[in-house]
VODO-785245 format. One record per residue (C-alpha): residue in one letter; residue number from 1; x, y, z. Coordinates in nm, 3 decimals, padded with zeros to 5 digits. Example, Ala and Ser with C-alpha at 12.3 -4.5 7.8 and 13.67 -1.06 7.14 Angstrom:
<nodes>
(node A,1,(01.230,-00.450,00.780)),
(node S,2,(01.367,-00.106,00.714)),
</nodes>
This chain:
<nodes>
(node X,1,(05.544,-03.727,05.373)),
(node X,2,(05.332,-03.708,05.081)),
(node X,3,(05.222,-04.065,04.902)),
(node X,4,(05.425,-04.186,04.614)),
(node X,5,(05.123,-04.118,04.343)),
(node X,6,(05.074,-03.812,04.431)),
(node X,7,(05.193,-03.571,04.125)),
(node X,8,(05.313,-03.214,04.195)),
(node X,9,(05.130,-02.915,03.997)),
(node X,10,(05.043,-02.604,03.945)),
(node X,11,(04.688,-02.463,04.065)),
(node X,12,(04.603,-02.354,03.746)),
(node X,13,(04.628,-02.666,03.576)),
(node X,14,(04.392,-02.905,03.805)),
(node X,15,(04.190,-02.578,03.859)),
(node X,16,(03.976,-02.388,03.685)),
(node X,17,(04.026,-02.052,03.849)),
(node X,18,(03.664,-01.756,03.769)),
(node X,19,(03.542,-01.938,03.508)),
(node X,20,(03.393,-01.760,03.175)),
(node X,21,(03.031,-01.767,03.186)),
(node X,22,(02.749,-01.558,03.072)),
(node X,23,(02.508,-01.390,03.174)),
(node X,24,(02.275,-01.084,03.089)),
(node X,25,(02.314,-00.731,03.237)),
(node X,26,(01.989,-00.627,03.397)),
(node X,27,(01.873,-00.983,03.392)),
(node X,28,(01.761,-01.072,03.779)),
(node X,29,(01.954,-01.363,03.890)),
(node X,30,(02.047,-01.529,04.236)),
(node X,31,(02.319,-01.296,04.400)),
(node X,32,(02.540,-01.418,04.696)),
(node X,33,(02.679,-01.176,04.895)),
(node X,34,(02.981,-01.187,05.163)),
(node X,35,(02.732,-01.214,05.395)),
(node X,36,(02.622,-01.525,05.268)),
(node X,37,(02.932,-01.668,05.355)),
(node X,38,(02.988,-01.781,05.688)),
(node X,39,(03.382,-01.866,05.869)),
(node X,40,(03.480,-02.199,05.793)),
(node X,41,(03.129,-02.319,05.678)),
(node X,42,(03.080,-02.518,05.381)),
(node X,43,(02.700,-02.447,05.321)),
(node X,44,(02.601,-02.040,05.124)),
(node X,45,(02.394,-01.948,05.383)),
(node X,46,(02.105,-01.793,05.140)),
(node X,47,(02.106,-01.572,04.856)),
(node X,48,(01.877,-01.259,04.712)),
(node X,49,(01.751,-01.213,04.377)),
(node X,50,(01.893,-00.900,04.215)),
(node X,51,(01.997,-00.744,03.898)),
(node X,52,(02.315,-00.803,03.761)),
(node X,53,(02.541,-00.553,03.696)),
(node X,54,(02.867,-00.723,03.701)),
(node X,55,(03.107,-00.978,03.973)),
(node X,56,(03.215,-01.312,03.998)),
(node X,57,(02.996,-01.588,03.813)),
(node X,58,(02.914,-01.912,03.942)),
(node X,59,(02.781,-02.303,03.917)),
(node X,60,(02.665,-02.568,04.192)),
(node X,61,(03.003,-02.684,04.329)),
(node X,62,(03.220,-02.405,04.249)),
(node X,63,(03.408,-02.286,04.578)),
(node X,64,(03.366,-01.938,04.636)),
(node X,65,(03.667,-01.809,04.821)),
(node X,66,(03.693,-01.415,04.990)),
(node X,67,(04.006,-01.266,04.873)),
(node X,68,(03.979,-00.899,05.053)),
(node X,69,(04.085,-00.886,05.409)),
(node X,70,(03.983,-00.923,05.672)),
(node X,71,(03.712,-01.194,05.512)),
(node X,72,(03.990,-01.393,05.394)),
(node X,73,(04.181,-01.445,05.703)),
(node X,74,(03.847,-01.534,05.871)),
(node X,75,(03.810,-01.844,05.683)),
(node X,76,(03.520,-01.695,05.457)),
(node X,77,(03.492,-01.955,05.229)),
(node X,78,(03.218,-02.191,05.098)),
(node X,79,(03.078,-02.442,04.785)),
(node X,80,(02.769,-02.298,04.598)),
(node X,81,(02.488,-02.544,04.681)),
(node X,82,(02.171,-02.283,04.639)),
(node X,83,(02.110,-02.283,04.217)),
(node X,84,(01.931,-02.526,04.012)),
(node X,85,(02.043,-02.759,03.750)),
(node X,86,(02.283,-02.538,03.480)),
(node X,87,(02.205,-02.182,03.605)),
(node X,88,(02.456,-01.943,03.678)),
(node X,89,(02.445,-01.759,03.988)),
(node X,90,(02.666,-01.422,04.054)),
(node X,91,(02.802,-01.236,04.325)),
(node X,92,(03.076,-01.041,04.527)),
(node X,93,(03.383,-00.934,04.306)),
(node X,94,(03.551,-00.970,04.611)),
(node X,95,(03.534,-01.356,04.524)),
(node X,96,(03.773,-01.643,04.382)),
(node X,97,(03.582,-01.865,04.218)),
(node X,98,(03.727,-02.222,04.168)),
(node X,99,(03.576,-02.480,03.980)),
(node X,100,(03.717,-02.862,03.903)),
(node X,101,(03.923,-02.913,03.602)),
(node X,102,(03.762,-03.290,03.457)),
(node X,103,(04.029,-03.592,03.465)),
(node X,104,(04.262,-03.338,03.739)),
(node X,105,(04.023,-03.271,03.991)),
(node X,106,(03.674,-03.290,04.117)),
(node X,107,(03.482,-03.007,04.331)),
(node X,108,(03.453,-03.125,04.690)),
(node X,109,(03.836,-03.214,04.687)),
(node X,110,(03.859,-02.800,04.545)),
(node X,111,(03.651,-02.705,04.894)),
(node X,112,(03.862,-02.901,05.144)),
(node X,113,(04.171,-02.755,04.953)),
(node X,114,(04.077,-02.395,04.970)),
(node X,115,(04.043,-02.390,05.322)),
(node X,116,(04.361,-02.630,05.428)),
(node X,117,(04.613,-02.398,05.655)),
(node X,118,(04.851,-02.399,05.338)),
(node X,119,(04.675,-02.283,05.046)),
(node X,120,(04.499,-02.002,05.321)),
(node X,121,(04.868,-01.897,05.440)),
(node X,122,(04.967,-01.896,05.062)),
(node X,123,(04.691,-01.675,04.951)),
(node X,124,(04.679,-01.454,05.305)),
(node X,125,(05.073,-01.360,05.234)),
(node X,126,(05.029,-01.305,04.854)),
(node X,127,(04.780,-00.959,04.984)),
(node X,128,(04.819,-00.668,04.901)),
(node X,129,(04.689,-00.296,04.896)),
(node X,130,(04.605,-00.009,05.173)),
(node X,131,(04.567,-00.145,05.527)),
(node X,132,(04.200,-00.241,05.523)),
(node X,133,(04.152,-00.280,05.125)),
(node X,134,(04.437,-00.575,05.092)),
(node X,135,(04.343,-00.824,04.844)),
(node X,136,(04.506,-01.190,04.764)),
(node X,137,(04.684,-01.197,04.439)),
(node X,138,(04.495,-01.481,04.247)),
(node X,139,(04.815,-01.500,04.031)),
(node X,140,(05.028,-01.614,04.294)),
(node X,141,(04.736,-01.870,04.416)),
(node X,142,(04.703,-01.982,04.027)),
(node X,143,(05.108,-02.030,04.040)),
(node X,144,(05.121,-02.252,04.351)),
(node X,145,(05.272,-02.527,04.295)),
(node X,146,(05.128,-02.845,04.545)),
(node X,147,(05.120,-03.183,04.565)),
(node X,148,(04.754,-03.337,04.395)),
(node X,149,(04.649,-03.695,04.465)),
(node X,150,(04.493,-03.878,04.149)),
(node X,151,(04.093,-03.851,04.129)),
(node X,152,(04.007,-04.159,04.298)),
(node X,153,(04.157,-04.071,04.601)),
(node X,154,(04.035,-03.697,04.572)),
(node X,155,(03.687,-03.843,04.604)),
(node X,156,(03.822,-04.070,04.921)),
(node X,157,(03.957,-03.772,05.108)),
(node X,158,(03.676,-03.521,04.976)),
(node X,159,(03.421,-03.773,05.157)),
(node X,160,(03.595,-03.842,05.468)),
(node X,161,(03.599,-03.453,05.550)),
(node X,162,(03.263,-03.397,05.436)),
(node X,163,(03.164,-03.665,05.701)),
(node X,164,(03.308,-03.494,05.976)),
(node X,165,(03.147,-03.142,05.843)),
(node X,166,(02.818,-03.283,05.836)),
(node X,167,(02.871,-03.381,06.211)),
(node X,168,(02.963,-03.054,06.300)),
(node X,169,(02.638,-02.938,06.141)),
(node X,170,(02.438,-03.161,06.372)),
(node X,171,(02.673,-03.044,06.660)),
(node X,172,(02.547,-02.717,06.563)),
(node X,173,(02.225,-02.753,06.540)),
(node X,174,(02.200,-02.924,06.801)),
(node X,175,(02.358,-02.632,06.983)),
(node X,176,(02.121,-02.372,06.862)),
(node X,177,(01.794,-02.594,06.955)),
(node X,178,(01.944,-02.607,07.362)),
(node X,179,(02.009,-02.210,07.308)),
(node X,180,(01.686,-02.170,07.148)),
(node X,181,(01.557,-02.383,07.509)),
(node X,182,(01.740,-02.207,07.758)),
(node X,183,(01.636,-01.886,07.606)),
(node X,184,(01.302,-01.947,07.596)),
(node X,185,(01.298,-02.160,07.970)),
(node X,186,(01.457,-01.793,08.097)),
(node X,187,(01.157,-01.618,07.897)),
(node X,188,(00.902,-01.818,08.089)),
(node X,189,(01.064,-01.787,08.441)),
(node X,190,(01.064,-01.408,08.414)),
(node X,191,(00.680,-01.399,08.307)),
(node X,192,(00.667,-01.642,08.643)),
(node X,193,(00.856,-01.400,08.852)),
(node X,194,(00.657,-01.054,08.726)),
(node X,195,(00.292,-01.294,08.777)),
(node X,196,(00.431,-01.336,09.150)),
(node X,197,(00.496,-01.010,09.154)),
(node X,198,(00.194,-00.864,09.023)),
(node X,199,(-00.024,-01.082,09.252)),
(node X,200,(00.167,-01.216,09.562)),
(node X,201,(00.437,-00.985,09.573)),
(node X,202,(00.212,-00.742,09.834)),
(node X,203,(-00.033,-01.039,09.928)),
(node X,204,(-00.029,-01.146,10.348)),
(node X,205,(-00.020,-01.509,10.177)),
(node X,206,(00.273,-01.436,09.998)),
(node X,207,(00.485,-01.575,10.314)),
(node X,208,(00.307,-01.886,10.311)),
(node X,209,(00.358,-01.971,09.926)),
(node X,210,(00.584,-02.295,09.886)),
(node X,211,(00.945,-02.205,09.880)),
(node X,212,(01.011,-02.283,09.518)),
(node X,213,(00.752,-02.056,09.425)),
(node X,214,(00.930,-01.753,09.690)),
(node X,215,(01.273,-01.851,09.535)),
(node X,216,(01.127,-01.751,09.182)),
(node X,217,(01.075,-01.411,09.267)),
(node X,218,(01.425,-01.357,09.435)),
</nodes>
């Protein structure tokens, strides 16, 4: 049950959905790829400097959302956080780029929206196209209507959820470092085991080595 102030409207007007801006052709620029994007991660996970030639066009705290299967129903979606003060970045056509629409919404809110189970099932139905070229049909996502809370609470919620991403990041981090341990604790045991081999694997002492040092090389 949605609260009492919350007002019911379409996307397109709390939204601004691909933005006009401008920029160059052949000027080099920072380019974000699909494969910047990562499932469900709210962090562009680098970019390249290239030439532009054309795509979707970009600020700091637009949400970049993948409309082309199956990058879409993986959850690739994410907030552009890698350009400086005013400069426009590009990227994938394959992109919906949503920015906040001043006194109706504000960009973090945008994020959290984008990848909430009912503006994903929304957009994932509204595909179409050949099996393995299907597209979301930014009409229908621009035509939604939902239920918006006012600004101040936009902020509220925005923040909450950002708290619990940033603990997943340290979860994850946290994760790789132990991987990045283990991996490099089983790198060192094998040098172990070959330097028993090497040396006290045919030895006549080799019987009389401590047993943690015989249980290596088993």
């Amino acid at each position: 049950m949605k609260p009492s102030n919350w007002e019911k409207a379409r996307l397109k007007d709390v939204i601004q959905f691909n933005p006009i801006e401008k920029i160059q052709k052949g000027s080099i620029g920072k380019k974000i790829g699909m494969d910047k994007l990562q499932p469900f991660q709210r962090k562009v996970e680098g970019f390249e400097r290239a030439m532009f030639t054309g795509g979707a066009r970009f600020r700091n705290g637009d949400t970049l959302m993948a409309r082309i299967t199956p990058c879409l129903e993986n959850g690739k979606t994410a907030q552009v956080n890698i350009l400086d003060n005013d400069e426009i970045g590009f990227g994938s056509t394959e992109f919906v780029v949503m920015r906040e629409k001043k006194g109706y919404s504000v960009s973090d809110f945008i994020y959290y929206l984008a990848i909430s189970p009912r503006l994903r099932d929304i957009a994932i139905k509204s595909m179409t196209g050949t099996s393995g070229r299907q597209r979301a049909q930014i009409n229908v996502i621009k035509n939604t209507m939902m239920e918006i809370p006012p600004i101040e609470e936009q902020k509220i919620i925005a923040y909450i959820l950002s708290c619990f991403d940033d603990k997943i990041n340290v979860i994850t981090k946290i994760n790789h470092h132990l991987d990045l341990i283990n991996r490099v604790k089983r790198a060192i045991i094998k040098v172990i085991r070959i330097f028993i081999l090497l040396y006290l694997g045919k030895s006549p002492f080799r019987s009389n080595c401590p047993g943690n040092i015989q249980a290596l090389v088993c």
